[in-house]
Gaussian input, Z-matrix of N, CA and C with variables (Angstrom, degrees):
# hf/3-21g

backbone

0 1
 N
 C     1     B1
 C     2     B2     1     A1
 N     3     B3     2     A2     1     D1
 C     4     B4     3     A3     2     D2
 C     5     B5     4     A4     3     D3
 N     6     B6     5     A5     4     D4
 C     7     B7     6     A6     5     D5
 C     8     B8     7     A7     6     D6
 N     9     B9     8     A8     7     D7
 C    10    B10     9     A9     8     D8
 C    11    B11    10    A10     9     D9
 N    12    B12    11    A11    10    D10
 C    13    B13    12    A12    11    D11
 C    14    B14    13    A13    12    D12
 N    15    B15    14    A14    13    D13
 C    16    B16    15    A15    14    D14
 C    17    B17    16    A16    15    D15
 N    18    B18    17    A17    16    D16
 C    19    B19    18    A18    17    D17
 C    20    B20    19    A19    18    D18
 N    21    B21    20    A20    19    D19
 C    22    B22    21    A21    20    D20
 C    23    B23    22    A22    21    D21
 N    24    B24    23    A23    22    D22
 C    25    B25    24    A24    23    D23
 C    26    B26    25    A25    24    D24
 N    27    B27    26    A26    25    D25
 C    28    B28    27    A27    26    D26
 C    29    B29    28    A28    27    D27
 N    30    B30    29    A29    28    D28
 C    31    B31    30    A30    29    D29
 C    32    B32    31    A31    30    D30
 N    33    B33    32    A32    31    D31
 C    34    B34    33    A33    32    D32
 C    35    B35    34    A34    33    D33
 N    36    B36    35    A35    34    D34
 C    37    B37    36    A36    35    D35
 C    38    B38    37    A37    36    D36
 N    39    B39    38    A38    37    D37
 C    40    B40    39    A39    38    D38
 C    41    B41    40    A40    39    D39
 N    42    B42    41    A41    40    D40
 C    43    B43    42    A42    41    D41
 C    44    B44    43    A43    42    D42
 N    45    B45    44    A44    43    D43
 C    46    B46    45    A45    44    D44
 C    47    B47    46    A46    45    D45
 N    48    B48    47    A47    46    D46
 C    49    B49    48    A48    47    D47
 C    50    B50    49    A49    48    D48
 N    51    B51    50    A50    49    D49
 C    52    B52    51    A51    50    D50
 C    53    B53    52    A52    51    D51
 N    54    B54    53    A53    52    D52
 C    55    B55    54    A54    53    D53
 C    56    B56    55    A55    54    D54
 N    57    B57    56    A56    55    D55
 C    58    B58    57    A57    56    D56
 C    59    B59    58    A58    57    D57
 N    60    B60    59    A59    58    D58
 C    61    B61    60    A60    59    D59
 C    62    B62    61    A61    60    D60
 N    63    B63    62    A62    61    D61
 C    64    B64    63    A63    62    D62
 C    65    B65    64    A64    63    D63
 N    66    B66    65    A65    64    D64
 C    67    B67    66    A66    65    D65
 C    68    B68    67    A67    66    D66
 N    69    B69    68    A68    67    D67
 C    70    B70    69    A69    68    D68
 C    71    B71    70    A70    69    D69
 N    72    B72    71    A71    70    D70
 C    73    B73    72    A72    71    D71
 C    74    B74    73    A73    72    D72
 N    75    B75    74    A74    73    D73
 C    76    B76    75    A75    74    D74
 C    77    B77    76    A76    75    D75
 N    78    B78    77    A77    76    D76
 C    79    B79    78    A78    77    D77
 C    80    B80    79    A79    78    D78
 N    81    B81    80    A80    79    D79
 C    82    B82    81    A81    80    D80
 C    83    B83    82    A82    81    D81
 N    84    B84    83    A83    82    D82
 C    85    B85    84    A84    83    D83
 C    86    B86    85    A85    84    D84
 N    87    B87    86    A86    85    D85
 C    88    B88    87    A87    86    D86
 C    89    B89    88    A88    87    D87
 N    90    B90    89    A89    88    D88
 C    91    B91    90    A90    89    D89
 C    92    B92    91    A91    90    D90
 N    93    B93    92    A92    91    D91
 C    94    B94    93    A93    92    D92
 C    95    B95    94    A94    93    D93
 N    96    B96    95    A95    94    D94
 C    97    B97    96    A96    95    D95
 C    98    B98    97    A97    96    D96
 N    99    B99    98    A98    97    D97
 C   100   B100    99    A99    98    D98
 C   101   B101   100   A100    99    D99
 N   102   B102   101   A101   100   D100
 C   103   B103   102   A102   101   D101
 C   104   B104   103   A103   102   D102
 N   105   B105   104   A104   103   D103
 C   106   B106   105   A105   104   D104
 C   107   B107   106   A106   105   D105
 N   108   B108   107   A107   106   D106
 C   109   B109   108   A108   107   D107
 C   110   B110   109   A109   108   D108
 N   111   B111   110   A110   109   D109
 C   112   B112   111   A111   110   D110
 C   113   B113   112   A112   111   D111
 N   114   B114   113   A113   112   D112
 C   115   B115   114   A114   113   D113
 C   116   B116   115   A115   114   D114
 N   117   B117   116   A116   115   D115
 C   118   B118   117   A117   116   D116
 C   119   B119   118   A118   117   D117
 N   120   B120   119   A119   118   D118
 C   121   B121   120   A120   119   D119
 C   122   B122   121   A121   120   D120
 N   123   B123   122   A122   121   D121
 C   124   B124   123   A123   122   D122
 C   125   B125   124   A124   123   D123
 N   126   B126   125   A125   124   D124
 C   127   B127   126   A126   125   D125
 C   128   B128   127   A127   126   D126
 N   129   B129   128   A128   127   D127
 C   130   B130   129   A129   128   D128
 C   131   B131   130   A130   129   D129
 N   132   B132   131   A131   130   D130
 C   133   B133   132   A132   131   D131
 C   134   B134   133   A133   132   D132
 N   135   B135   134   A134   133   D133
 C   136   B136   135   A135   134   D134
 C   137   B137   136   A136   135   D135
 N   138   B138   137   A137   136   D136
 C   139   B139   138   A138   137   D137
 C   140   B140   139   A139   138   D138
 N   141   B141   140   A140   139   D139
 C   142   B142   141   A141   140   D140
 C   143   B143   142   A142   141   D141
 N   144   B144   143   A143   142   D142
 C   145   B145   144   A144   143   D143
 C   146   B146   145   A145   144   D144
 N   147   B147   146   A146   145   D145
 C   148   B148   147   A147   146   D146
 C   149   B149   148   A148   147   D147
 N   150   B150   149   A149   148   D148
 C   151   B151   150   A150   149   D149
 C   152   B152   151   A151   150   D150
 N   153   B153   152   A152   151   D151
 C   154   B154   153   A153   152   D152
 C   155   B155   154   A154   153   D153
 N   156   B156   155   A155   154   D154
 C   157   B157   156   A156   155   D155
 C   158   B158   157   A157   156   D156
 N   159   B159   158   A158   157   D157
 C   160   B160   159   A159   158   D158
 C   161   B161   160   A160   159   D159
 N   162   B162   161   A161   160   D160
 C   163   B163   162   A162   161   D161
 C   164   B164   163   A163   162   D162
 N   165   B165   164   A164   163   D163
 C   166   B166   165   A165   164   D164
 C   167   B167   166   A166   165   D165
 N   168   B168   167   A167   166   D166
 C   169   B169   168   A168   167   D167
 C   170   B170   169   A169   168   D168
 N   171   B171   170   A170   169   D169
 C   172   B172   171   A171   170   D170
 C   173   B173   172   A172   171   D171
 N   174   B174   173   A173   172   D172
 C   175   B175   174   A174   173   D173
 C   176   B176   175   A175   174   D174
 N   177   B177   176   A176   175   D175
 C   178   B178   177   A177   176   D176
 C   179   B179   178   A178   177   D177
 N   180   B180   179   A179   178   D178
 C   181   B181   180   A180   179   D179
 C   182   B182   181   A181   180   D180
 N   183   B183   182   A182   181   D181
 C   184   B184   183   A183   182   D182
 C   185   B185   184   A184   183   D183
 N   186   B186   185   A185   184   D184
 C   187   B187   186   A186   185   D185
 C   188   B188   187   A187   186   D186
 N   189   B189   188   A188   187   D187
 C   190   B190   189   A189   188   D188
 C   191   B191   190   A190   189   D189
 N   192   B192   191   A191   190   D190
 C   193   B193   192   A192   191   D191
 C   194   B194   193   A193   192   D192
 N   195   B195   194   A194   193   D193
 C   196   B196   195   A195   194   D194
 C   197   B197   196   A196   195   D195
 N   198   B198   197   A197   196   D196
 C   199   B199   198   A198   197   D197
 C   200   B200   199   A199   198   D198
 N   201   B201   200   A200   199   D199
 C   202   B202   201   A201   200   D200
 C   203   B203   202   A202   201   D201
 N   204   B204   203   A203   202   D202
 C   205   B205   204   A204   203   D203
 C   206   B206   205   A205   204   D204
 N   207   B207   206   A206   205   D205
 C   208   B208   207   A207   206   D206
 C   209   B209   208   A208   207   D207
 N   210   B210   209   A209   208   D208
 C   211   B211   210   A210   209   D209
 C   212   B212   211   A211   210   D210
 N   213   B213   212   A212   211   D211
 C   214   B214   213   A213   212   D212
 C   215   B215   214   A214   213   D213
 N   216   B216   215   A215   214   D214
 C   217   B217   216   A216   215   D215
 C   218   B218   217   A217   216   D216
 N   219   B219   218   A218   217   D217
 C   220   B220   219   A219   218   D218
 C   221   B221   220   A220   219   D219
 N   222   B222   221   A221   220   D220
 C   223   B223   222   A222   221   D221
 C   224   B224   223   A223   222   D222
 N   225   B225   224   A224   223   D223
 C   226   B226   225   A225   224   D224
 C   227   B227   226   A226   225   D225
 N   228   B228   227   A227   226   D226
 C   229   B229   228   A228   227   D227
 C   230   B230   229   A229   228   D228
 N   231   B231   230   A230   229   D229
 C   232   B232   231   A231   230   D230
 C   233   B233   232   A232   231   D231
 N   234   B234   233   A233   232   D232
 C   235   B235   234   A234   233   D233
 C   236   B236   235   A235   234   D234
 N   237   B237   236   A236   235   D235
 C   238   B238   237   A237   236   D236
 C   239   B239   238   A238   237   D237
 N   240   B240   239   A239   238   D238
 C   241   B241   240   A240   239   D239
 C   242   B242   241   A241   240   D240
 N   243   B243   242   A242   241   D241
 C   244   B244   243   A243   242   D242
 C   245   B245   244   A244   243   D243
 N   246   B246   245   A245   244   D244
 C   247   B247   246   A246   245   D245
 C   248   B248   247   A247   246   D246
 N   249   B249   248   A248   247   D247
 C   250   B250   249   A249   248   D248
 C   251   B251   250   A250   249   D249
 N   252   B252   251   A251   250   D250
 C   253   B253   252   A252   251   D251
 C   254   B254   253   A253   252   D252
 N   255   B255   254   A254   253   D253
 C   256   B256   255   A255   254   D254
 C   257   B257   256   A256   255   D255
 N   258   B258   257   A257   256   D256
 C   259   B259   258   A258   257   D257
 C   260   B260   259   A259   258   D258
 N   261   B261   260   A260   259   D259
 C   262   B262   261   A261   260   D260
 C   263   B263   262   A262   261   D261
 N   264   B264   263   A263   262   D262
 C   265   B265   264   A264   263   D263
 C   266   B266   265   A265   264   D264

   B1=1.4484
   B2=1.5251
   B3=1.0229
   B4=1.7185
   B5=1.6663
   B6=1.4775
   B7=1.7322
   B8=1.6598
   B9=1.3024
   B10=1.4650
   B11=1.8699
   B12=1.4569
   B13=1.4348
   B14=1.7010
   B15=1.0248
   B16=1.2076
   B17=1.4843
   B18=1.5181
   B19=1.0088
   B20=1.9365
   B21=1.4016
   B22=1.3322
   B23=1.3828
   B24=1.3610
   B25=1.5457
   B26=1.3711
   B27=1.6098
   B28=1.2409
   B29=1.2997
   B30=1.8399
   B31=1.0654
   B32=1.6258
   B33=1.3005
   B34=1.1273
   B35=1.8012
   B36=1.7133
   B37=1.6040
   B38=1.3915
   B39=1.2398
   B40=1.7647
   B41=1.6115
   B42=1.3227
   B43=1.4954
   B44=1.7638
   B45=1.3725
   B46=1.4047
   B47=1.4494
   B48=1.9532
   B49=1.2007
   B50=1.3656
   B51=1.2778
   B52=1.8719
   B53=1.5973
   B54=1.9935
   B55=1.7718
   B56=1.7325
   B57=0.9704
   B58=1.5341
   B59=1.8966
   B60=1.5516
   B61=1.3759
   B62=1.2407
   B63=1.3374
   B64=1.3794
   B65=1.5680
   B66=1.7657
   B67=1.4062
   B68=1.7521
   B69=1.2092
   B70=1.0434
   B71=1.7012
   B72=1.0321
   B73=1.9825
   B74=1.2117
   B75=1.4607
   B76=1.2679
   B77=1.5549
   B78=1.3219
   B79=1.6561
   B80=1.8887
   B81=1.4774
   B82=1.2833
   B83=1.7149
   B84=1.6461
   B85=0.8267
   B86=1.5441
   B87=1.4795
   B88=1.3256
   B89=1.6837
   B90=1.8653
   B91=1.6536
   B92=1.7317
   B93=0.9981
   B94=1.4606
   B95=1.2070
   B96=1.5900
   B97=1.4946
   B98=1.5414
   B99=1.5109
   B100=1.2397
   B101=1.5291
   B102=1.3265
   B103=1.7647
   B104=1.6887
   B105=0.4322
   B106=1.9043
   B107=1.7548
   B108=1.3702
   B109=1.6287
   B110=1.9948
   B111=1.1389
   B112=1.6402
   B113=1.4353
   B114=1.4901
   B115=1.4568
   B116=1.2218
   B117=1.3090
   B118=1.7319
   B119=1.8069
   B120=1.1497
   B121=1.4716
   B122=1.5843
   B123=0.7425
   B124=2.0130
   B125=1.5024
   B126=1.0712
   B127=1.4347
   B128=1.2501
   B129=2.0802
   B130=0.8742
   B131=1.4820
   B132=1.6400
   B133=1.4170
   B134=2.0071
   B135=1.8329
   B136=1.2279
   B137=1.5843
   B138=1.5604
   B139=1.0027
   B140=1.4448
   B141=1.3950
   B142=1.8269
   B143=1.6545
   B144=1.1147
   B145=1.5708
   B146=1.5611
   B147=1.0564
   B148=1.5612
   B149=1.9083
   B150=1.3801
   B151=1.1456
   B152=1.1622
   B153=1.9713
   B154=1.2756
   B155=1.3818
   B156=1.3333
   B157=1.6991
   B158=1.5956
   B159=1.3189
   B160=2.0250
   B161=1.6456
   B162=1.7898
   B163=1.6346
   B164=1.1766
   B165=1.8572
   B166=0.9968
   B167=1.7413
   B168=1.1939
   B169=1.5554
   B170=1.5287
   B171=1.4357
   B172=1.3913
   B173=1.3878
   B174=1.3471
   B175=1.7164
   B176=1.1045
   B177=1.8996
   B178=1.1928
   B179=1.3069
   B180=1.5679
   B181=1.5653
   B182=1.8413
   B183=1.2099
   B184=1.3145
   B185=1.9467
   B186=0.5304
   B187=1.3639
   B188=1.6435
   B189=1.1506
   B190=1.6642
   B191=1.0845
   B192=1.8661
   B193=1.3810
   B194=1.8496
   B195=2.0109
   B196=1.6514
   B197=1.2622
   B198=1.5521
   B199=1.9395
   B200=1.5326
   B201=1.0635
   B202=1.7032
   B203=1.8260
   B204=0.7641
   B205=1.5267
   B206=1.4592
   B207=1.7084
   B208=1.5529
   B209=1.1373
   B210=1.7920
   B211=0.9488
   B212=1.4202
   B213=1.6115
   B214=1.2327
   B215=1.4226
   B216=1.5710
   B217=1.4534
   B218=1.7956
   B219=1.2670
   B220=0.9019
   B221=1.6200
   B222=1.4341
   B223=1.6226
   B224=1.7068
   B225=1.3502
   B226=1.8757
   B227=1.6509
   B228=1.6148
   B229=1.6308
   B230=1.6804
   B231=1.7921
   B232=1.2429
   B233=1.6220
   B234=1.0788
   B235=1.3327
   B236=1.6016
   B237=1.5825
   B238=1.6839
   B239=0.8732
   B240=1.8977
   B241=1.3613
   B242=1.7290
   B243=1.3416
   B244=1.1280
   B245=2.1027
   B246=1.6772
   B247=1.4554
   B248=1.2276
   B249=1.5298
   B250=1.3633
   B251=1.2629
   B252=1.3863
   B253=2.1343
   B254=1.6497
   B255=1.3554
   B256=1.5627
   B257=1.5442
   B258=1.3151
   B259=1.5964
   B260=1.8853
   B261=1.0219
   B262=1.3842
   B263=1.2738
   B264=1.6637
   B265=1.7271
   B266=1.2634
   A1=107.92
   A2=110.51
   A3=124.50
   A4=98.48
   A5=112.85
   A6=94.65
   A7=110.18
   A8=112.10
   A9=83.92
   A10=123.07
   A11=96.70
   A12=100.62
   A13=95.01
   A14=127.29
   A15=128.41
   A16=105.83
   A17=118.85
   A18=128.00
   A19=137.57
   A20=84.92
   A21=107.56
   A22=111.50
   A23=121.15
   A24=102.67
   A25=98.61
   A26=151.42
   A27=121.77
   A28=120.62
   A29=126.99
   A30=160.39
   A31=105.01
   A32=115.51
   A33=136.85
   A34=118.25
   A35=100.38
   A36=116.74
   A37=81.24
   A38=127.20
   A39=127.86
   A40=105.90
   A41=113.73
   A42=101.41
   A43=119.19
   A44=108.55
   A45=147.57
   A46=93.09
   A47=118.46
   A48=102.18
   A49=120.07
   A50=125.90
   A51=122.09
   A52=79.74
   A53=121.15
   A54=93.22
   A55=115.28
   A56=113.27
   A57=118.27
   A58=107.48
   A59=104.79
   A60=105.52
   A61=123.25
   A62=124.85
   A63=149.68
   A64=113.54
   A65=115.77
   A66=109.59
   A67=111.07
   A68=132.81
   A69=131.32
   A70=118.34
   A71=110.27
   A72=127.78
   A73=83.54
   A74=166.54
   A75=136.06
   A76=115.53
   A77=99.20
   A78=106.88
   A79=114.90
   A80=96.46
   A81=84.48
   A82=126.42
   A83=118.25
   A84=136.01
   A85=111.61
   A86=130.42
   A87=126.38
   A88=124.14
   A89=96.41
   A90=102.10
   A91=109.20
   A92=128.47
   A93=143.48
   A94=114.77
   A95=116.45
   A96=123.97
   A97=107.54
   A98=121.59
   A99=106.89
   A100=137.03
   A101=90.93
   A102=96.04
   A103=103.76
   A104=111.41
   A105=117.72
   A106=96.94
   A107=104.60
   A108=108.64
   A109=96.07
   A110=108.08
   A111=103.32
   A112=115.00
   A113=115.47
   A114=128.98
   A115=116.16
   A116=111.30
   A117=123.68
   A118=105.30
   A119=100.08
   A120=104.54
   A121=111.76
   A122=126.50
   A123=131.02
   A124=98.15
   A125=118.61
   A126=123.09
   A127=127.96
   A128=101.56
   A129=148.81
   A130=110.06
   A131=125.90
   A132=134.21
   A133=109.82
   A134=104.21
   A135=97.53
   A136=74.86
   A137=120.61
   A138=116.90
   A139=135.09
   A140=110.27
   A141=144.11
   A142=93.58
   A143=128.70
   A144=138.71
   A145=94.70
   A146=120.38
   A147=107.40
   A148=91.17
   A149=135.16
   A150=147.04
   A151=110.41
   A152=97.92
   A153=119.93
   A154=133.80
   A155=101.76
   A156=116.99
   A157=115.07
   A158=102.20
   A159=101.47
   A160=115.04
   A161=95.00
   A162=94.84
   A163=107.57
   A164=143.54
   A165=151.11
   A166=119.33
   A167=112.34
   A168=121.28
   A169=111.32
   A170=126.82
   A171=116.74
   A172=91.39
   A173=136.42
   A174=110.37
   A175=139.47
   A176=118.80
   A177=127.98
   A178=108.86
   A179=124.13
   A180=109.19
   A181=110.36
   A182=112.21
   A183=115.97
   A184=114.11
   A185=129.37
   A186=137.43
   A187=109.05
   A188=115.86
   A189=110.93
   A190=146.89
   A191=82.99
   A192=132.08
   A193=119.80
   A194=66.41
   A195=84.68
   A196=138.46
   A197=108.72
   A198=97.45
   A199=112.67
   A200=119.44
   A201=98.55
   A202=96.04
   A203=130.64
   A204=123.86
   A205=111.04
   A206=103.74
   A207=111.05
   A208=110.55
   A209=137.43
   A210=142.24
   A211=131.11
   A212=117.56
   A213=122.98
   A214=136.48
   A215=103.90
   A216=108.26
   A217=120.24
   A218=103.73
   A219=127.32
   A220=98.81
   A221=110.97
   A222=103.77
   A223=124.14
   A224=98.48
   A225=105.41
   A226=105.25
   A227=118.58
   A228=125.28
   A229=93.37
   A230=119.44
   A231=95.15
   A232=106.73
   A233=128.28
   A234=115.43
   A235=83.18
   A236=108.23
   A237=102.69
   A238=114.16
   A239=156.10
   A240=128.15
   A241=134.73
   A242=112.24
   A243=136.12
   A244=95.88
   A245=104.91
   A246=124.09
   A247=131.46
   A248=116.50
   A249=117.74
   A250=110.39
   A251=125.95
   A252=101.97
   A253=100.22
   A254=135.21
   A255=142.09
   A256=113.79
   A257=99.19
   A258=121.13
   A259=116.50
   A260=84.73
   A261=108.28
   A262=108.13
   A263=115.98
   A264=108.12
   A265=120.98
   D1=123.10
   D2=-170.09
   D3=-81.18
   D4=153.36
   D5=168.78
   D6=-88.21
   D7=-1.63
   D8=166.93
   D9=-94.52
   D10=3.33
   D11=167.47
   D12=-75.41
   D13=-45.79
   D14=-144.99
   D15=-89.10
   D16=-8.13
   D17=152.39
   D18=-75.69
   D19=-31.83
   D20=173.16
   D21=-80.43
   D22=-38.53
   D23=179.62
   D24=-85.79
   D25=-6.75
   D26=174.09
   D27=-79.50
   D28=-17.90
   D29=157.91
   D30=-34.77
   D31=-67.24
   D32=-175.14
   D33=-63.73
   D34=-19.86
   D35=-171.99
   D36=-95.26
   D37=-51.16
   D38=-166.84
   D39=-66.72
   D40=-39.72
   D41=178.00
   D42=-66.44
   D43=-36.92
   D44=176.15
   D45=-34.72
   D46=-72.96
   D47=-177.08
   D48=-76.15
   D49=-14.19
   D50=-153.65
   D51=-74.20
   D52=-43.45
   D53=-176.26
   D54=-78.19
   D55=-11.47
   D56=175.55
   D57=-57.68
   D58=-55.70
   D59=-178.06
   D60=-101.06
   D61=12.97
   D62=-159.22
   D63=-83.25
   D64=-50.13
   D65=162.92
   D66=-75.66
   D67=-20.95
   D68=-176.15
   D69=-64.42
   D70=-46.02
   D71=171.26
   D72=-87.76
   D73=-67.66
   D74=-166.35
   D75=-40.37
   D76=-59.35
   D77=-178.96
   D78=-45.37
   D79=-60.51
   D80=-178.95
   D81=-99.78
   D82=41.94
   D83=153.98
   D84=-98.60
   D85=-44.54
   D86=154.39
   D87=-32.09
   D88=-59.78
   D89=179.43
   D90=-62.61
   D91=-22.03
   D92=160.44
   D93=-39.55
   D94=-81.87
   D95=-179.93
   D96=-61.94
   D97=-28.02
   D98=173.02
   D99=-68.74
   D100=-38.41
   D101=165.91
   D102=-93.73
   D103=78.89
   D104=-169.03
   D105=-167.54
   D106=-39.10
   D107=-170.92
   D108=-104.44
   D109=-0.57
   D110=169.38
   D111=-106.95
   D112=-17.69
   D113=158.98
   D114=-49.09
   D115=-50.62
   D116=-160.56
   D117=-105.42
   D118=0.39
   D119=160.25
   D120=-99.92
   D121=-6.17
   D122=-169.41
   D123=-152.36
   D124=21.87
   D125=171.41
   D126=-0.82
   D127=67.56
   D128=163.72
   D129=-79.62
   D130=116.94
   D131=-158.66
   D132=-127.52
   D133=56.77
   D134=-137.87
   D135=-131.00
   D136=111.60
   D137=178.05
   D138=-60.24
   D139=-56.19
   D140=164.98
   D141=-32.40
   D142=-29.60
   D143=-154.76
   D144=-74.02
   D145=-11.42
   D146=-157.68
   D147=-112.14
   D148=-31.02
   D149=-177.90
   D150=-19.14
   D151=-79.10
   D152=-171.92
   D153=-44.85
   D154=-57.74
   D155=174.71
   D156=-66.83
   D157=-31.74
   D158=166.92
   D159=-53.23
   D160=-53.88
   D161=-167.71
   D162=-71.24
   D163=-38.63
   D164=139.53
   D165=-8.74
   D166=-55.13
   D167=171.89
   D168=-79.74
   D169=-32.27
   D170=-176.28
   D171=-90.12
   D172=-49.31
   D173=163.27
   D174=-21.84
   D175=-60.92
   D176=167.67
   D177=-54.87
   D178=-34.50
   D179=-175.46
   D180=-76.65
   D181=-44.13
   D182=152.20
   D183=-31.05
   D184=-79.78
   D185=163.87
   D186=-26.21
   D187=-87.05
   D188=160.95
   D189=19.16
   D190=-83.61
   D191=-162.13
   D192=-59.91
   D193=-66.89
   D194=-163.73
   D195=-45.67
   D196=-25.49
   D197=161.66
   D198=-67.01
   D199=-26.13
   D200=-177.18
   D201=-87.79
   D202=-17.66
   D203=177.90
   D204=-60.62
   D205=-71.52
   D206=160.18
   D207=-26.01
   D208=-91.38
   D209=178.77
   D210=-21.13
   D211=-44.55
   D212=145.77
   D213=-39.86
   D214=-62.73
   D215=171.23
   D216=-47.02
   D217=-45.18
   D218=-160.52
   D219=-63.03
   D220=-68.43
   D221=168.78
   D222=-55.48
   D223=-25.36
   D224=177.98
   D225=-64.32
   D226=-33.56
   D227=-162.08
   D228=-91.01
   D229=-34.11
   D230=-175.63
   D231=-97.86
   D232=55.30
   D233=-161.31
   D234=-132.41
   D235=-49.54
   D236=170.45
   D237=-84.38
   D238=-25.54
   D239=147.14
   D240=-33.31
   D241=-29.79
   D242=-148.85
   D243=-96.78
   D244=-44.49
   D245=156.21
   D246=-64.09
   D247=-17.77
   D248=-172.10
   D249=-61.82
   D250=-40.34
   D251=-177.81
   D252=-66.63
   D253=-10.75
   D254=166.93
   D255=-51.60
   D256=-44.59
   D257=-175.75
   D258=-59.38
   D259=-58.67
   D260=-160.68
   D261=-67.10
   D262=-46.98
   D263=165.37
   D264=-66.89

């Protein structure tokens, strides 16, 4: 195993998750700034306030998501089973 193989497939594990978790922190970074920007419009100073509507939005994105996530993984897990005699030399 060369290190730039060994660089490339950890590259490929790191990109792997940022799209795996990528709509998920989008979502509830959106629901974030949104009640964040209704706080400071009604200057409402209520921390707990922001909880609900995050987990609510990363749910729904959860919900969404998850067949193309699955589906992803799924080709990412058989893509290196399928490489492993690749690996090994």
């Amino acid at each position: 195993m060369t290190p730039e193989f060994a660089i490339d497939f950890f590259l490929e594990g790191l990109n792997m998750a940022l799209m795996i978790a990528g709509p998920l922190l989008l979502s509830g970074l959106v629901a974030g700034v949104v009640v964040s920007i209704f706080q400071a419009a009604t200057s409402i100073n209520e921390m707990t306030l922001v909880f609900i509507p995050k987990m609510l939005a990363v749910g729904l994105a959860l919900v969404l998501f998850f067949p193309w996530m699955l589906q992803m993984l799924v080709g990412y897990t058989q893509n290196i089973l399928i490489n492993i005699p690749l690996y090994i030399k």
